[in-house]
N, C-alpha and C positions, 0 to 999 in steps of 0.2 A: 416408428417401429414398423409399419403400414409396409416401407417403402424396401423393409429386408426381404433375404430370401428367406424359406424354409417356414411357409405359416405356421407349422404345427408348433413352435416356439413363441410366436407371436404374442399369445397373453401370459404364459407365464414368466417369460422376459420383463413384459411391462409392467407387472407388479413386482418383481424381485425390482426393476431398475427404480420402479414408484417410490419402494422401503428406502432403496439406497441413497436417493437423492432428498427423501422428504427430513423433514424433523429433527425423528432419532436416528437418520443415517450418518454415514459418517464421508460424504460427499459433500462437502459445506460451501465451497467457491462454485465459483463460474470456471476457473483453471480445473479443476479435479473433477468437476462434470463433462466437461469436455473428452479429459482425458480418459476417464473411466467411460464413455461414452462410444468414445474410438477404441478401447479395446474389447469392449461386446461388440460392434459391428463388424471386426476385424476375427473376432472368433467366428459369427454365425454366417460370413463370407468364405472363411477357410472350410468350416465344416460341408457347406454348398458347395465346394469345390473338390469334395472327396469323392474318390470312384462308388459309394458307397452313404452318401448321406443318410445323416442321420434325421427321421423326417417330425420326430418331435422329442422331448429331453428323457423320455423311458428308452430308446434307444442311444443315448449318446454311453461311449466305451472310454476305457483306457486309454486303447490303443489312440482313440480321436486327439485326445488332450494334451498326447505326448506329440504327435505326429503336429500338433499345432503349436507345441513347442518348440518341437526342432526347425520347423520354419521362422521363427521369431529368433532362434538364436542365432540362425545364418542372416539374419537381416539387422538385429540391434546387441546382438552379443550375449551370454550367458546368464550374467547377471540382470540385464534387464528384462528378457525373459521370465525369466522367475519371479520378478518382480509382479509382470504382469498376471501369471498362474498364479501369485498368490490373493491378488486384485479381485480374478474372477471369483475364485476361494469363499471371499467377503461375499461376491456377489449371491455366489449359489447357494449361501447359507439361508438365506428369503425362505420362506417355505414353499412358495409355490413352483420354485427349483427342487430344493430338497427332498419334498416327498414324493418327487416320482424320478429324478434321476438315480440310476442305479448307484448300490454302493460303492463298487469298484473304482468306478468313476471322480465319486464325492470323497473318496480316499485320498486318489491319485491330486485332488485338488487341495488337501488339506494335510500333505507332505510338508513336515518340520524341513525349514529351509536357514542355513547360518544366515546369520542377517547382517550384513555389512554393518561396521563400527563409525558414527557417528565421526567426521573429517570436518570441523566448521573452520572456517576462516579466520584467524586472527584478527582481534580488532585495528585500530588505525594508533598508530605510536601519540603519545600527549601532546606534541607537537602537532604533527596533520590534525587531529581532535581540536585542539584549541583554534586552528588556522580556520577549518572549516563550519566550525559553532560560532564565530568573532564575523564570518563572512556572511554569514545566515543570520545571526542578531545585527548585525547593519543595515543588512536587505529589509528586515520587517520594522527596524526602527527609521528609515526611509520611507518606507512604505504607509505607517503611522503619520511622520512628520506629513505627507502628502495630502492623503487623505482629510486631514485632523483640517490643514491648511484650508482646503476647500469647505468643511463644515462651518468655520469662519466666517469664512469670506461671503459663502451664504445667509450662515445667520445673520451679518450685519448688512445685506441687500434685503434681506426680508423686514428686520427694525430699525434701520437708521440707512435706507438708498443714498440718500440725501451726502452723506460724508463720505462717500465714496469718488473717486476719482472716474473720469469718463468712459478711459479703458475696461477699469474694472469695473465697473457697471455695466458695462455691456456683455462682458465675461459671465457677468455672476448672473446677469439674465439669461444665457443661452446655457450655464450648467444648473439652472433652477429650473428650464424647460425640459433639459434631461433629464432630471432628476426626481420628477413629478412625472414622464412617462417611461422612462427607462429604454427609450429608445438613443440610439448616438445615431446622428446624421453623420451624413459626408461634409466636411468642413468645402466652402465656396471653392475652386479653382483644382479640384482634385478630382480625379479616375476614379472610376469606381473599383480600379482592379488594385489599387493602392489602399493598404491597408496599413500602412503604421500611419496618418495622419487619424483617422477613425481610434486607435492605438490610443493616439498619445492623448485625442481627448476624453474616450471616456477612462482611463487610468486617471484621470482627475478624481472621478466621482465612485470608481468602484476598483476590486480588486479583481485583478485578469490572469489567465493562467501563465503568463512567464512568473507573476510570485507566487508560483504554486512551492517550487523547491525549497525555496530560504524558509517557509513555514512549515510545512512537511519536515524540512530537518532539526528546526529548531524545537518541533511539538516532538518529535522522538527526545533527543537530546535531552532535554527538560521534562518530561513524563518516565522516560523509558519505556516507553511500549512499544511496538515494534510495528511497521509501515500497516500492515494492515487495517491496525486496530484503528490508527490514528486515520484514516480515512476515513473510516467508515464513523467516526466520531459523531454525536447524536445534536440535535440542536438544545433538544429538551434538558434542563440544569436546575440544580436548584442551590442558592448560595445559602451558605450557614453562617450568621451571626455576621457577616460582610469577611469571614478570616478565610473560609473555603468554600470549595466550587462542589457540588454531589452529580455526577452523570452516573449514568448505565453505558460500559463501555463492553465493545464484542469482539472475543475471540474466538474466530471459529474453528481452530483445529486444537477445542478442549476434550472434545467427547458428546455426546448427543445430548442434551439439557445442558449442558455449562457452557453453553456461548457465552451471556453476558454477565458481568461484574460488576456491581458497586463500586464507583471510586472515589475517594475525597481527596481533592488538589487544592492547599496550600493557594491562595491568593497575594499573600506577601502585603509588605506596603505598598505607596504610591509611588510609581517612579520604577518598580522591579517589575515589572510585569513583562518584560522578556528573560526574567530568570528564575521566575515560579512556572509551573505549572498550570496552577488556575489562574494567575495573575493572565498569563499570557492567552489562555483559553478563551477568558473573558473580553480579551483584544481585540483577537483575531474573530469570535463572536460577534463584535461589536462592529469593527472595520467590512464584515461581510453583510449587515444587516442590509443594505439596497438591496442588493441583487436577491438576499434569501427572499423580501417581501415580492421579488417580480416572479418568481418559481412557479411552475406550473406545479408541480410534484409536490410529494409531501414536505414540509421544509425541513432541510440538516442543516448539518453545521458547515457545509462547503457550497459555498454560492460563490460562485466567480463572471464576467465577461468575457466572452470569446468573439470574435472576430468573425462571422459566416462569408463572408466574402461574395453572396450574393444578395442584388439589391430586392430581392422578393424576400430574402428572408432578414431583413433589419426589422425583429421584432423583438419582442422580451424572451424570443426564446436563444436569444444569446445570452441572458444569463442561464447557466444549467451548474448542477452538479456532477464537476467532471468526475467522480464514483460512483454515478450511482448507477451505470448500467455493466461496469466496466473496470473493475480492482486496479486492474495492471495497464491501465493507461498511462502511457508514452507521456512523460512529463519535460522529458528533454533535460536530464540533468549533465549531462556533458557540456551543452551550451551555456548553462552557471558555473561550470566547473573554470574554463577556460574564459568566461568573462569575468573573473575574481583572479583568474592563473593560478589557481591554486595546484601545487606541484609536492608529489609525494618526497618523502626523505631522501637525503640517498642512502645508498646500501652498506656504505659505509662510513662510519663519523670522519668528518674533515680532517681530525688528528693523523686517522691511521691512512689515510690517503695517501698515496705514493709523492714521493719530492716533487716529481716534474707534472703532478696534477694538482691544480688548482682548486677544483671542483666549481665548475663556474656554473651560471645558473642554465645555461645550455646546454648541459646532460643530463638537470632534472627533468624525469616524468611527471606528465600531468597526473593528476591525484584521480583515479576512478572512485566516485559515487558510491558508496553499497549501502544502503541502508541495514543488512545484517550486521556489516562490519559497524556499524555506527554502533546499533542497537549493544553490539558486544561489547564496545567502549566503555558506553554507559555504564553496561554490568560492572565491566572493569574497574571502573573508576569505583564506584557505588564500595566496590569490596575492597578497594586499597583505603575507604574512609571510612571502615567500619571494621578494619583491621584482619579482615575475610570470614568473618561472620556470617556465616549461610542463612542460617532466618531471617538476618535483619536487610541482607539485601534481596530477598528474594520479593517480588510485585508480583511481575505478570506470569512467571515460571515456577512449576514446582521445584525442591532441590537438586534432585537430578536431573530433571531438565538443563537447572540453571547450571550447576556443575558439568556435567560432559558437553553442551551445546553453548558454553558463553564461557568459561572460567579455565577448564583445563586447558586448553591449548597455551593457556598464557605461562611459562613455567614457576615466574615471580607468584603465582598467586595457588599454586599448584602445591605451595609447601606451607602447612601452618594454617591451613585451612579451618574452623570451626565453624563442625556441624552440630 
């Protein structure tokens, strides 16, 4: 705040911005801090730039708020202007804005604005859903089988060396030296600027962030909760009777105190555990347990291996949790997308396809990623099995949430609705 112009704003900026961002504000990511962040600095930079500044918030005017309006609509357009006056709006209601900027001003900010109609994306047709859920439960039932393999092969180096074969003994002693420091070496006769050899040996022992996706898609699909929540998923559980899983799950765009939720997930039998909820919870808990115990940080429930690529830093702090500094970290799902080829519909069924088109697999697009559209699936389906029963599929959304944000657009599920 130090670093703006116009000190006379200085402190009570930073207690309006302190409300906004703490607690009970309603600023709850790292994305919406940012962004609300960039638009106070971008106000008290316009107002410094008026023939006339305003040198602390008992002088700021009308005419300022408009005049910093119409510059935001020549540069991002009508609507998102407003958007932003309505942001500030939120902000200035703080008290330590409020009670001394003038009213004229705290009006001109708390001007009733039509509010654009909720536009969500359709979910993904039962087809692309099943292609992409069958490619994500292979990836983490590969991933199990791998993992699981190595636990093995350990165990029986640890009580029975002796019936092991020479190769494998010699394997299962240099992944039991990893495995008891958490460091991966460079394998003999390799660069140090090579990095799938380092790759492919600790994916023996841990899980690394290329299987970030197939888990991530399969913890929505099976939970239905939506990307956010499932990252930020907690380590801390507690099972009931061995049939369910109890966490504290968070949502942060519920309101100021309703971040987090009680949930109970369904553990299923033995053998489902990529098609329950807590079955699969319990998995992916379990298959991440090395690298959670190498964490420097408090331990969650996402502990992966990463790759540092420099030899000073081959230490335990390549395992990390890639959310914890960082929501909307780059997971590279286009790179899963196109190593599965997973390829959207086409636009029209094969029937009504013209004579002299074949529809050959060379005009399918590849399928983009969205984890909304996934999340909407879910809803989708959830309500074509419950006959569109609004309370019984509603989880992580109110009714109208779930209704206008997941269910309308679909028109099958738009008729016959019970609320």
């Amino acid at each position: 705040m130090g670093e703006l112009p116009l000190p006379g704003w200085h402190t009570a900026l930073a207690a309006a911005w302190q409300s906004r961002i703490g607690p009970a504000g309603g600023l709850r990511t790292l994305a919406s801090a940012i962004g609300g962040w960039g638009n106070l600095v971008r106000l008290v930079r316009f107002l410094d730039s008026a023939p006339r500044p305003p040198t602390d918030p008992s002088e700021l005017t009308e005419a300022h708020l408009d005049a910093f309006r119409r510059h935001r609509q020549a540069t991002i357009g009508n609507g998102y202007a407003w958007r932003e006056i309505r942001e500030l709006g939120v902000l200035f209601r703080a008290p330590s804005l409020r009670d001394c900027v003038p009213t004229p001003a705290l009006d001109y900010l708390r001007r009733r604005m039509v509010k654009s109609k909720p536009n969500p994306k359709p979910g993904y047709s039962d087809n692309e859903l099943q292609r992409i859920v069958a490619a994500a439960r292979a990836d983490v039932a590969r991933l199990r089988d791998r993992l699981e393999t190595t636990e093995t092969l350990l165990e029986r180096y640890k009580r029975e060396p002796d019936t092991l074969a020479d190769h494998d003994r010699d394997r299962a002693a240099a992944l039991a030296a990893i495995a008891a420091s958490g460091l991966v070496p460079l394998p003999p006769g390799h660069l140090v600027q090579q990095a799938e050899p380092r790759h492919r040996l600790a994916q023996q022992l841990f899980v690394t962030r290329a299987d970030l996706v197939p888990m991530l898609v399969l913890l929505v699909a099976t939970t239905g909760w939506n990307l956010e929540s499932v990252k930020e998923l907690p380590a801390e559980h507690r099972i009931l009777e061995n049939r369910a899983v109890e966490l504290f799950v968070t949502k942060r765009r519920r309101g100021p105190h309703r971040w987090r939720q009680v949930v109970t997930w369904e553990i299923g039998p033995q053998g489902r555990e990529l098609h329950t909820p807590g079955g699969l919870y319990l998995l992916l808990h379990r298959l991440m347990a090395r690298s959670r115990d190498l964490l420097d940080s408090t331990p969650s429930f996402w502990a992966v291996w990463r790759n540092m690529h420099r030899p000073c830093a081959r230490d335990t702090h390549e395992h990390h949790n890639p959310f914890g500094s960082l929501l909307n970290r780059n997971i590279y799902a286009p790179r899963w997308i196109a190593l599965h080829r997973l390829t959207a519909d086409p636009p029209l069924p094969r029937s009504l396809l013209p004579a002299n088109d074949d529809g050959s697999e060379d005009d399918l697009q590849p399928l983009k990623l969205d984890f909304n559209r996934l999340k909407t699936s879910i809803e989708v389906r959830r309500a074509k099995q419950t006959g569109g029963h609004l309370p019984s599929v509603a989880r992580s959304n109110t009714l109208p949430v779930l209704f206008s944000n997941y269910l309308r657009p679909t028109p099958p599920l738009s008729i016959g609705l019970k609320v």
